[in-house]
N, C-alpha and C positions, 0 to 999 in steps of 0.2 A: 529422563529429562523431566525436569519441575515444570511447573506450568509455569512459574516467572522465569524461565527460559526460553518458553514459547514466543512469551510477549514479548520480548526485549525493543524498546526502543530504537536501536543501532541496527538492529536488524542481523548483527551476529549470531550466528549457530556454529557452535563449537561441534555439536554430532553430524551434522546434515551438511556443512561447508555454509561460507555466506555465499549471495551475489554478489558478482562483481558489481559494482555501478559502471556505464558504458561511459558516462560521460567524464567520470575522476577516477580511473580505476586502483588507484591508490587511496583513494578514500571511501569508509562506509557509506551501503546506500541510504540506512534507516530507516526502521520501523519494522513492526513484525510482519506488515503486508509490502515487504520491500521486493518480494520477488516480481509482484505482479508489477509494478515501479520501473523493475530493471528492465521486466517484456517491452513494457511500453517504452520506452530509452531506448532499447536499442530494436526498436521497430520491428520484432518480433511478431506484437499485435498492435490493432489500433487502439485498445481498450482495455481495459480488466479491472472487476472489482478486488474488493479490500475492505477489510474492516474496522473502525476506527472508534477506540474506547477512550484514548490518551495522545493520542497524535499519529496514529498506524497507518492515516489516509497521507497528513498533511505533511508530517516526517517525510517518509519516503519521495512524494513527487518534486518538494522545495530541493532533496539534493541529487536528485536524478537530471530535474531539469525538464518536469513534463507537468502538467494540468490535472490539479484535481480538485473533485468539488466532496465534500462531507455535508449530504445535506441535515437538518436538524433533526434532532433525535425526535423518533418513531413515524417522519416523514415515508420510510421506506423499512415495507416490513421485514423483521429479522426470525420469519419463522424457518425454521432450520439450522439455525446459525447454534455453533456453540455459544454460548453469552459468555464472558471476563464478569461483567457489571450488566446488567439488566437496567440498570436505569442512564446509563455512560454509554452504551454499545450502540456504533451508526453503521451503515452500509454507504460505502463511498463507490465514488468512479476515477480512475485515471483513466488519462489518456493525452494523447499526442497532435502536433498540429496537422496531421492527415484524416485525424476525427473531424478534426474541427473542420476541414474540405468538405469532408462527408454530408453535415450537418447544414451546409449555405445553400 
């Protein structure tokens, strides 16, 4: 697998299978952090990060159908992380409206 396989936008893996999306399961979920996307959709969890160089946060949740915030780049540190872009790479959150209960 190439690394621009890793990242794909669409959230497609041709070696690993894609997620389904719960919400259009005929349509891609998107983005390379679509899986953690799909958890939250189908209420798996209430939360899960993801990481966002090009759209990997905000991709996935706009077509899952769930909450996610990318806060601004180096608000949240990425030590550990493999880096894409070192100067582009954010740590996001998704999640779902049973977070947001949690949270009131």
């Amino acid at each position: 697998m190439s690394l621009l396989e890793c990242f794909r936008i669409t959230g497609e893996n041709v070696h690993y299978g894609t997620p389904t999306n719960p919400k259009l399961p005929s349509h891609i979920p998107g983005g390379s952090s679509s899986g953690s996307a799909v958890a939250v959709a189908a209420e798996l969890v209430d939360f899960a990060l993801g990481t966002d160089t090009t759209g990997c946060i905000r991709v996935p949740v706009a077509f899952c159908g769930v909450f996610g915030f990318r806060p601004s780049h180096g608000a949240v540190s990425t030590i550990g992380v493999l880096p894409v872009s070192q100067s582009l790479d954010s740590i996001g959150i998704k999640y779902g409206s049973r977070f947001l209960y949690f949270l009131a």
